[in-house]
N, C-alpha and C positions, 0 to 999 in steps of 0.2 A: 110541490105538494108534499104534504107529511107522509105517513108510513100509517095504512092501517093496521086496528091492531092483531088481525092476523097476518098480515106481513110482516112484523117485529120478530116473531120466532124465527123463521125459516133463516131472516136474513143475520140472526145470531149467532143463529149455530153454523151457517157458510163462514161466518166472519171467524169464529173458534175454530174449527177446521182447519181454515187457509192455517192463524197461526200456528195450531198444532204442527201443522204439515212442513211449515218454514222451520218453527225450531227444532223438530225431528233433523232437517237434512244438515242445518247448523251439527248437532251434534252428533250425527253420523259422520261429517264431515271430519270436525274434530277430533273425531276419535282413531280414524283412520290415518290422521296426520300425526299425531301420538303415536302411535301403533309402530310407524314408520322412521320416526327421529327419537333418540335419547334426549335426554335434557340438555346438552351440552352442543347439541347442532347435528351431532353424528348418524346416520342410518345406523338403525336398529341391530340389521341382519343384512350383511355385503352378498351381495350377489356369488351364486357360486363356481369357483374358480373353473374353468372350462366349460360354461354354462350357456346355455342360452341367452341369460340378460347379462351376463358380461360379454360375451362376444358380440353384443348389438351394443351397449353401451361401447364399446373401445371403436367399433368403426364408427360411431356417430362420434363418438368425441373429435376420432384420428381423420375425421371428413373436410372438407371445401367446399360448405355447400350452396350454392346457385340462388334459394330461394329462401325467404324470410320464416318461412315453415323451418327447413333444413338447419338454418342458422340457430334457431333454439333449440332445435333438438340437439345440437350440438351442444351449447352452454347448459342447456340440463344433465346432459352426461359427464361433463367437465365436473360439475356441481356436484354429481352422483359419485363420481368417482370419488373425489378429492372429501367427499366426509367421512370416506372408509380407507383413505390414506391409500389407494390401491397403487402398487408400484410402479404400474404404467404410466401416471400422475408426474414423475420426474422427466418424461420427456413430452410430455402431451403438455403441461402446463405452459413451458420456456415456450415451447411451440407454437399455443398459444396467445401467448405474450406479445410474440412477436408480430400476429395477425394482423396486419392491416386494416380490420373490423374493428372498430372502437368500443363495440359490447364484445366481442369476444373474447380482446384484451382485459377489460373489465370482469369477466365472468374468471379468468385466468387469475387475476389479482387475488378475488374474494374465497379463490380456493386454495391458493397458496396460504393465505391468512387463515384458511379451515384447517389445513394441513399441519402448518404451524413449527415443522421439526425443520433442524439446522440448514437442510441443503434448499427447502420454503423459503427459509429467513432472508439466504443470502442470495434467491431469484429475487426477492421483495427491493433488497437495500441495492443489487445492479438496475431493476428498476427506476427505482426514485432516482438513481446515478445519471442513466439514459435518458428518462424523458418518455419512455413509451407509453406511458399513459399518461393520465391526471395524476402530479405529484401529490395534492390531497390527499386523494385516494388511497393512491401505496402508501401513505405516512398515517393514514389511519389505520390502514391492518399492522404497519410495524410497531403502532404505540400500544395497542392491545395483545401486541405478541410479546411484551417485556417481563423478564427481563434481557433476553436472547438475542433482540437487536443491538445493544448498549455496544458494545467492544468497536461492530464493524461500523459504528457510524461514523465513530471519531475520525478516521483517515478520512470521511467525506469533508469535514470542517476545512479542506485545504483543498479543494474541487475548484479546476479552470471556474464552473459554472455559477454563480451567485445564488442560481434557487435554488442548487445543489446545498450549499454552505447555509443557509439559512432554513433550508428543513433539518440538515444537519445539527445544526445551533439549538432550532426547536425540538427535538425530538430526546435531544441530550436531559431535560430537563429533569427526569425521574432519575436519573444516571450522577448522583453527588460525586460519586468518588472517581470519573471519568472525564477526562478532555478539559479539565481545568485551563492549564496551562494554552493549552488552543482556543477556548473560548473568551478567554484573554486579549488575544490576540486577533479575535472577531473581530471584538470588542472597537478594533479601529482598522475593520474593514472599509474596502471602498464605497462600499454599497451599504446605503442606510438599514434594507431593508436587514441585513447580516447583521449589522449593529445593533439594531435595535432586539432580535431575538437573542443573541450573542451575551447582553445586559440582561434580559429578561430569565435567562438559565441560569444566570451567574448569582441572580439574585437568591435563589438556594445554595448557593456557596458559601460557605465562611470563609475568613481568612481576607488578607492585608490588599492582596493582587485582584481579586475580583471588585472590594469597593472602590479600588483606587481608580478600577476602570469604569464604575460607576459614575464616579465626581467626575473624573475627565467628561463624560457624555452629559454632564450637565449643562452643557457650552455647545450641546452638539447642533448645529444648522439646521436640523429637521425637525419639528414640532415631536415627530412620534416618537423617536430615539429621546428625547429629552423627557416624554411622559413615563419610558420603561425606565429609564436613570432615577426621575426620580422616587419611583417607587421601589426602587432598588437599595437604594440611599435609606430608607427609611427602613428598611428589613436587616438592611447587613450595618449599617453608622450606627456611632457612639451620637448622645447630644450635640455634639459639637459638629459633627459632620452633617448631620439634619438638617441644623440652624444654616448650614451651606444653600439647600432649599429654599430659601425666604428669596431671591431674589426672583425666583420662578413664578411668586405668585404674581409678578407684575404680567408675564408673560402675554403675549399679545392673543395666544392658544388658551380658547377654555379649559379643551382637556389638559395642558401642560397646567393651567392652575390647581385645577381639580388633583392631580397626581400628588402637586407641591402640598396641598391643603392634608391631603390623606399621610404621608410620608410626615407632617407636621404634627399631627393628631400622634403617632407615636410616640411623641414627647410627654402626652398626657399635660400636667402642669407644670413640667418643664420647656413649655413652650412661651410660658411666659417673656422670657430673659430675651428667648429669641425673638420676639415679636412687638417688644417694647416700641422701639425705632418704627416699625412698620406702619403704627396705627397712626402714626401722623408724616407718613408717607408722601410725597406729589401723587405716585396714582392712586387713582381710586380703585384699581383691584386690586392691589397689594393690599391696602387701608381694609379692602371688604374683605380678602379672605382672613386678614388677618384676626379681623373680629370674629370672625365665623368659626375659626380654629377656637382661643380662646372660650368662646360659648361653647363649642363641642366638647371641649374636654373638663368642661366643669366650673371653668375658672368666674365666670360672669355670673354663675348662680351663686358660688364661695362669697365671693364679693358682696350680691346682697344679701347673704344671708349674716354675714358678719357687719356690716356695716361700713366695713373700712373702707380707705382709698376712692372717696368719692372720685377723686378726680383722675383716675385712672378711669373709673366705671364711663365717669363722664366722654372719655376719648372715645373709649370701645362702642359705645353707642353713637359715638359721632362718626367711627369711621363703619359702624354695622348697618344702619340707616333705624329708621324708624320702624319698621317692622323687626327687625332685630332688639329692639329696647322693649316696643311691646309686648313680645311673647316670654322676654326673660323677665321682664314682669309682671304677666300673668301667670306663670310658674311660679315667683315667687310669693305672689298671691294665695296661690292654692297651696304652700307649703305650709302645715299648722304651727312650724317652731319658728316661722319669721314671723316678727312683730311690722305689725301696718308699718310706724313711724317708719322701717325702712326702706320700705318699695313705694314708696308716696311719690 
C-alpha cells in the first residue's frame, strides 16, 4: 500500500535524520583518524616516555597472549610503536618475527617496513633469507623501502635457497648499477624460476654481458623464461639481434608468441627485412604473427597508401587472414589522401 499524504513528511524527515546522523559519525570518525596519524602513516604525537600508554603499549606488545582478544592487542601496539620508531621496537619487532603466530609475524613485517631505518632494513632482507613469513610480503615492504635494500640483496643472488635467489634477482630491478655481474650469472641458474627474473632485471641493463644472456635464454626449455628473454631482446638488441626473435613466433606458447611479436614491433619498419621469409612460412603462427607485426608498425597501411608492391601486400594478407585484409582496408578507406583505385 502507498504512503498517505500525511505520512510522506514524518517519514522524510526520519529518512534526513538517519542520513545526517550517519555522515556526522563518518566525519567524526575521520577526523579523529587524521588527528592521530601524519600524512606519512606516523602517529601524530608518541606516547609519553614513562607514561601510562607507553608502559601498556610495551607490555601488550612484550605479551604471549592466550586469547584472540590479547593477540591484537598485541599487534596494535607493535603497529603503535613502530610508527613512532620507539626504541624498544629493535627488540620487540625480531621478536616478533620470530612468533610462531602468522599475524603477529605479519604485524612484525609491516612495522619494520613503517620503521624503515638501516637496522629495519636488514631484519626485512634476514627475513626474505629465512622464510619466516610470506616471502611476498617482506619483498614488498623492501621494494617500497628503496633505495636502502639495494647493496644487501646482491649477496642473496648466491643463496643455497632458489626463492631466496629469485626474490633477490627481482627486487634488484630498480638497482642499474648493482649485481650486474651476478645477475649474469642467474641468468643460467638451475631453476627456471631464477632465470627467468634474473633476464627480466637484466633487461634494464645495458651493455654486451646482459643481452648476451638474453639471446642464450631464447632456447631456453621453459615457455616463461623464453617470454622474459624475449622481451629483453627487444629492449637491450640492435636490429640484428631482434630479427633473432622471428623464430619464436612459431612457438607452440601464446604468451612466448605475443613476447616475440612485441620485442618485433621495436623494429618499427625495420621489421620488414626480418620478416620477409616468415610470411610464407610452414606455420601458421609465424605466417600470422608476422603480418600482425608488419600492420602494427605501419607497414600494410604505407603499402596501400602508395600503391606499391602489390605482391608483397598480397602475401601479408594471405599470411594475416581475412580479417586482417579487411580492417587494413577499411583504414585505408577512411584515409582522405588514398585514392579508391588503391584499396579496391
Amino acid at each position: 500500500m502507498g504512503l498517505h499524504a500525511g505520512q510522506v513528511a514524518p517519514v522524510f524527515i526520519s529518512s534526513v535524520a538517519l542520513w545526517l546522523g550517519l555522515s556526522l559519525l563518518i566525519v567524526v570518525g575521520r577526523a579523529g583518524h587524521d588527528r592521530r596519524r601524519r600524512p606519512g602513516g606516523r602517529t601524530l604525537v608518541a606516547p609519553r616516555r614513562g607514561g601510562r600508554v607507553e608502559r601498556r603499549l610495551l607490555r601488550q606488545a612484550d605479551s604471549s597472549p592466550r586469547t584472540e582478544s590479547g593477540r591484537w592487542r598485541r599487534i596494535r601496539a607493535l603497529r603503535a610503536l613502530a610508527r613512532v620508531n620507539h626504541p624498544a621496537c629493535r627488540t620487540l619487532l625480531p621478536a616478533a618475527l620470530a612468533d610462531g603466530d602468522v599475524e603477529v609475524a605479519g604485524a612484525a613485517v609491516r612495522s619494520l617496513g613503517d620503521v624503515g631505518t638501516t637496522w629495519a632494513v636488514e631484519e626485512l632482507v634476514r627475513a626474505l633469507q629465512r622464510g619466516v613469513y610470506f616471502r611476498s610480503r617482506v619483498a614488498a615492504q623492501l621494494e617500497r623501502l628503496a633505495p636502502a635494500p639495494g647493496p644487501l640483496l646482491v649477496p642473496l643472488l648466491d643463496d643455497v635457497d632458489p626463492a631466496v635467489r629469485f626474490w633477490a634477482a627481482t627486487l634488484l630491478a630498480p638497482y642499474p648499477k648493482l649485481g650486474t655481474p651476478a645477475l649474469v650469472a642467474r641468468a643460467a641458474d638451475a631453476d627456471a624460476n631464477v632465470r627467468a627474473a634474473a633476464v627480466e632485471t637484466l633487461a634494464g641493463r645495458r651493455g654486451k654481458r646482459p643481452l648476451a644472456a638474453a639471446l642464450r635464454l631464447l632456447q631456453d626449455p621453459e615457455w616463461f623464461v623464453r617470454v622474459h628473454a624475449a622481451r629483453a631482446v627487444g629492449r637491450l638488441g640492435t636490429p640484428a639481434d631482434v630479427a633473432r626473435v622471428v623464430p619464436l613466433l612459431a612457438d607452440e606458447r601464446w604468451w612466448v608468441r605475443s613476447a616475440a611479436k612485441d620485442a618485433l614491433r621495436t623494429l618499427g619498419l625495420g621489421a620488414v627485412e626480418a620478416l620477409r621469409e616468415t610470411l610464407v612460412a610452414g606455420d601458421a603462427f609465424a605466417r600470422n604473427g608476422a603480418a600482425e607485426v608488419l600492420q602494427d608498425v605501419g607497414y600494410v597501411d604505407e603499402l596501400l597508401a602508395s600503391g606499391r608492391n602489390r605482391a608483397l601486400l598480397d602475401q601479408i594478407f594471405a599470411a594475416g587472414g581475412e580479417r586482417l585484409r579487411r580492417l587494413a582496408l577499411t583504414r585505408a578507406a577512411d584515409a582522405p589522401a588514398v585514392p579508391e583505385r588503391e584499396v579496391a
